[in-house]
C-alpha positions as CSV (number, residue, x, y, z in Angstrom):
1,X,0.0,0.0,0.0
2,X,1.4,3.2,-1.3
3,X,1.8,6.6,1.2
4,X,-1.1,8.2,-0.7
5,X,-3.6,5.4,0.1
6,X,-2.4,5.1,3.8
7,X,-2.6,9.1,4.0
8,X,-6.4,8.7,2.1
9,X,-7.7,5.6,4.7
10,X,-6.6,7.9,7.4
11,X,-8.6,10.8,6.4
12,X,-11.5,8.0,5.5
13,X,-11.5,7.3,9.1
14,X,-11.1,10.6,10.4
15,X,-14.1,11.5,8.1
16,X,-16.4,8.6,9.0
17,X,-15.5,9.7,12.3
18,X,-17.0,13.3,12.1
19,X,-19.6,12.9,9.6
20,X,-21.3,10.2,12.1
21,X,-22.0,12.5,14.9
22,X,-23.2,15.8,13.4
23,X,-22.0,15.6,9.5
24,X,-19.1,17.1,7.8
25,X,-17.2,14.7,6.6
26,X,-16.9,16.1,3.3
27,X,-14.7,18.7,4.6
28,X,-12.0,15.6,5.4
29,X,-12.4,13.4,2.9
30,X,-12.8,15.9,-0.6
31,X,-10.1,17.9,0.3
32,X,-7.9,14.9,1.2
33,X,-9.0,13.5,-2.3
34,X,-8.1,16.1,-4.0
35,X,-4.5,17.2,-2.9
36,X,-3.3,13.3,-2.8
37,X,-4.6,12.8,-6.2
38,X,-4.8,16.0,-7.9
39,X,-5.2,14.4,-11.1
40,X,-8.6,13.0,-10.8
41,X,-11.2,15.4,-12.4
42,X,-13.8,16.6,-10.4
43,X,-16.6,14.1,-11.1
44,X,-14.1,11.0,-9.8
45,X,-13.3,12.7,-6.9
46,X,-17.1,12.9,-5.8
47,X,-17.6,9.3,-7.0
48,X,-14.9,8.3,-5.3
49,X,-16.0,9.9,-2.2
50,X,-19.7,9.4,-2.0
51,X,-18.8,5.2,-2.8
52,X,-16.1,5.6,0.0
53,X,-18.1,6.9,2.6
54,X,-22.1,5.9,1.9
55,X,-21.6,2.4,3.9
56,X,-20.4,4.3,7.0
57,X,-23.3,6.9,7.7
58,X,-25.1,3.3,7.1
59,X,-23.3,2.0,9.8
60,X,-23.4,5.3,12.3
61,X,-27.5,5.2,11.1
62,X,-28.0,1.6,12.2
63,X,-25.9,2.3,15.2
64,X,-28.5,5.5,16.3
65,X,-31.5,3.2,15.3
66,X,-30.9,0.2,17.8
67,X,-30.7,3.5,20.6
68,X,-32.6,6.1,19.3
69,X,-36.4,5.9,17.7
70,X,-36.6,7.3,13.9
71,X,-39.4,9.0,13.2
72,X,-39.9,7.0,9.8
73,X,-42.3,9.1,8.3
74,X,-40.5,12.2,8.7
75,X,-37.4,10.7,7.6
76,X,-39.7,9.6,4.5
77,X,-40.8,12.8,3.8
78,X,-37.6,14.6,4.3
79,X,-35.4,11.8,2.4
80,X,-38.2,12.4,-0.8
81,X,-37.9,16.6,-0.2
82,X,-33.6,16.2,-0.2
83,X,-33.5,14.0,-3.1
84,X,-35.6,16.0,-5.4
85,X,-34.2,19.2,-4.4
86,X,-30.9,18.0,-4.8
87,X,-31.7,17.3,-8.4
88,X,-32.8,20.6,-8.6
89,X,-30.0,22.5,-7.4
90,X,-27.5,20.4,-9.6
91,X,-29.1,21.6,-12.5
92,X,-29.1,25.2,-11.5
93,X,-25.2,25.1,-10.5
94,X,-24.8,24.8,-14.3
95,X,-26.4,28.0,-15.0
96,X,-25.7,30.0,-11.7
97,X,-21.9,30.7,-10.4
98,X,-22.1,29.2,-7.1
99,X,-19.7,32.5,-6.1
100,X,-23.1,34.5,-6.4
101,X,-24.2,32.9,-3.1
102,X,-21.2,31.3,-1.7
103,X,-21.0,35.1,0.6
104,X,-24.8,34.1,1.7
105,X,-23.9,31.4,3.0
106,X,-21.5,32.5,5.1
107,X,-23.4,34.7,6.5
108,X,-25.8,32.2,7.2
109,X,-23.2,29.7,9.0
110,X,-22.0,32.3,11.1
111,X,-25.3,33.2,12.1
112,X,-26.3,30.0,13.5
113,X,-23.2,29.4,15.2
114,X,-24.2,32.4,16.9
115,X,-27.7,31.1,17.3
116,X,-26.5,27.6,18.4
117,X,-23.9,29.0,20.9
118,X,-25.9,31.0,22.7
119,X,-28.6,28.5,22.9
120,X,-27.5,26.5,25.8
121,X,-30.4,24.8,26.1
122,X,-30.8,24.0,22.2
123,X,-30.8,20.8,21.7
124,X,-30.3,19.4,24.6
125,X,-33.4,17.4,24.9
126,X,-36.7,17.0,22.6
127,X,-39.0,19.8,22.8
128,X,-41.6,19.5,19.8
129,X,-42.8,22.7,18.3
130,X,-45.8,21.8,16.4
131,X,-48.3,19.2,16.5
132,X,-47.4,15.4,15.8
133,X,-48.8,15.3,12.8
134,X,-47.4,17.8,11.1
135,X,-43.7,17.4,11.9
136,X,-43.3,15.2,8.6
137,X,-44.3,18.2,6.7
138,X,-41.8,20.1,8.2
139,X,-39.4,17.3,7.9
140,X,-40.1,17.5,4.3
141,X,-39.2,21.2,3.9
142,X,-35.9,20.8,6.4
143,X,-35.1,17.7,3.8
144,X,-35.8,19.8,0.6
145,X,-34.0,23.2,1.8
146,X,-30.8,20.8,2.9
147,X,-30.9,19.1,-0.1
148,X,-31.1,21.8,-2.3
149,X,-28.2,23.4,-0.9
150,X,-26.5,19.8,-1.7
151,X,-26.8,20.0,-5.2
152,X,-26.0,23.3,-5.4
153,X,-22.9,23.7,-2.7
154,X,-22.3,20.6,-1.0
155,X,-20.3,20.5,2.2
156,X,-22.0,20.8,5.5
157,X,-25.0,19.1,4.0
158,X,-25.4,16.8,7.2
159,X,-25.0,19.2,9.9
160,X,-27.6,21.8,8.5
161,X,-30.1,18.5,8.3
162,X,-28.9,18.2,12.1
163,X,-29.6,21.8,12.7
164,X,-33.2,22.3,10.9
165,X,-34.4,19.5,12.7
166,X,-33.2,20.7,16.2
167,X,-34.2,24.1,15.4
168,X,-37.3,24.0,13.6
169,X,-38.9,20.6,14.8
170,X,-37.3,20.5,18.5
171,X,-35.5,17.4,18.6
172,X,-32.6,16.4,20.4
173,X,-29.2,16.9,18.6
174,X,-29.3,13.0,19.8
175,X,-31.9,12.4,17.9
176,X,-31.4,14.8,15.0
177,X,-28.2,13.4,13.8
178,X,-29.7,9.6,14.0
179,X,-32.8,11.2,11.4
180,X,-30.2,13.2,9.3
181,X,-27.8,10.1,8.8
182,X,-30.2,7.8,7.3
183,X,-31.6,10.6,5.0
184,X,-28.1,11.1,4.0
185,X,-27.9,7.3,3.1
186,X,-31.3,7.8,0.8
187,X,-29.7,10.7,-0.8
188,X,-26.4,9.4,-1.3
189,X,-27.7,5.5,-2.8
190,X,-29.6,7.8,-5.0
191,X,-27.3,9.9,-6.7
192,X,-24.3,6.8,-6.3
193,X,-26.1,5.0,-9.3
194,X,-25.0,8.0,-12.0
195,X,-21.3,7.7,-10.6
196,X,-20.9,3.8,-11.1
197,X,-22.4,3.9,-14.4
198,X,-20.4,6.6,-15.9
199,X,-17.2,4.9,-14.4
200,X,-16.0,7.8,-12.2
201,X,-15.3,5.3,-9.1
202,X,-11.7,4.6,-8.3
203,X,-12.5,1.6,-6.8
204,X,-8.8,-0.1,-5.5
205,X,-9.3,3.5,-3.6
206,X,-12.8,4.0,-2.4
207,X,-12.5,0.1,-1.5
208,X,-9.8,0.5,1.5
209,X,-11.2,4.1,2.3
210,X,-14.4,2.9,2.6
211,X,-13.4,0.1,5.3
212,X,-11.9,3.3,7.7
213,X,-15.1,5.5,7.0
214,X,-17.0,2.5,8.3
215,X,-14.6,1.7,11.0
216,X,-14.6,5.6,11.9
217,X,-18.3,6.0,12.1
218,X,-18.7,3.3,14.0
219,X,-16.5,4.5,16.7
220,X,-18.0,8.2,16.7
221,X,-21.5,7.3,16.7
222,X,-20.9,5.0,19.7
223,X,-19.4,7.9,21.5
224,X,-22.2,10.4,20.7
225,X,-24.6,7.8,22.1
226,X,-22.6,7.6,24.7
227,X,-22.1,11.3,25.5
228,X,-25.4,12.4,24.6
229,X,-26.8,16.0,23.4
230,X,-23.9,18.3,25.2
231,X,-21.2,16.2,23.1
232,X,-23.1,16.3,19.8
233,X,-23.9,19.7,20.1
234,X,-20.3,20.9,21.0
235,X,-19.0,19.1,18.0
236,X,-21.9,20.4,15.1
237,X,-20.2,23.7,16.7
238,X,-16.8,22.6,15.6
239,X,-18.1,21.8,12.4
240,X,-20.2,25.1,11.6
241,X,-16.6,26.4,12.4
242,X,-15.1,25.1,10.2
243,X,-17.6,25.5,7.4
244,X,-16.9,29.3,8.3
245,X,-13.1,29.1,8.0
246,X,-14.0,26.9,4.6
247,X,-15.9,29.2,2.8
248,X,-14.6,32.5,4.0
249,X,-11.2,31.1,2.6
250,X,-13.6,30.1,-0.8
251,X,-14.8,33.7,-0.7
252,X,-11.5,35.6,-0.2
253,X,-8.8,34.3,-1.4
């Protein structure tokens, strides 16, 4: 096994790590991806990645689901709003420069790490703000506005799933990162299909990176079980963080 693959499995697992407790892997893994094999074009690297790293949010998702109860429906309704929204915003990154809104969104990051911060209590246990009934159709628009934002953008995709649902619904960030990783497994097995067809997998990579993701969400979503809301919570800070430092560096360089 060459230095780049050893380097690549450990950012697999660091990833898998990450991405299972409040999202964010992406900001590991792609950049990892793309400075250890910078001569991959841009549709292999994503291939590569989403093959690498879809069987470990199954994992951390199947961990959360033997400890924490999935709200099904929502997760049916938001998994159906994300993938059809995704769609959508892919096809309007071909016709509008993601640089146009790349400065609202980092506005918007920073302003709910503001929100989330001084929110002690955010989070911290489930506190429903609507009726029963209609939390799928909230789940639905949480699912489509995330998902939208996946096509178009990309990173961060899981942790503003993890925020809309603690924010807007009320649950736990417990709870919200168990819903947010299976609907991340929907979206990814959906779009996965178009990569594997049109050969943009590097297999005898995503193969050995895909192992560590696995090994590294098993490990992380057994700790945020473990630890609970404060934990969770304290790292989707970490990770809005670093979304900040990510696109301000996008924006001004």
């Amino acid at each position: 096994m060459d230095y780049q693959l050893l380097l690549m499995c450990f950012a697999a697992l660091l990833a898998g790590f990450v991405d299972s407790i409040v999202g964010g892997g992406g900001l590991v893994q792609v950049p990892a991806l793309f400075i250890l094999y910078p001569h991959f074009e841009i549709p292999r690297i994503i291939g590569t990645n989403r093959f690498s790293s879809f069987m470990g949010t199954a994992v951390a998702g199947y961990q959360y689901s033997k400890k924490v109860e999935i709200p099904w429906k929502t997760v049916i309704y938001a998994g159906i709003g994300a993938g059809v929204m995704a769609f959508l915003g892919a096809k309007i990154s071909d016709i509008v420069d993601e640089k146009i809104l790349k400065p609202v969104i980092l506005v918007l990051m920073t302003a709910i790490a503001i929100y989330t911060f001084t929110k002690k209590n955010l989070g911290q246990e489930e506190k429903l703000k609507h009726e029963l009934a209609k939390v799928p159709f909230y789940g639905l628009m949480i699912g489509a506005s995330a998902g939208f934002y996946n096509g178009f953008v990309g990173p961060g995709t899981g942790s503003l799933l993890v925020f809309g649902f603690v924010s807007v619904i009320g649950f736990g960030f417990l709870k919200a990162s168990a819903v947010s990783k299976v609907i991340n497994v929907i979206a990814d097995v959906s779009s996965l299909g178009y990569f594997i067809v049109a050969g943009y997998v590097q297999y005898e990579i995503a193969l050995p990176m895909m192992i560590c993701n696995m090994a590294g969400s098993y490990l992380g979503s057994k700790m945020a079980i473990l630890k609970g809301n404060e934990f969770v919570r304290t790292f989707f800070l970490f990770v809005i963080f670093a979304l900040i430092l990510r696109f301000a560096w996008d924006i001004f360089k």
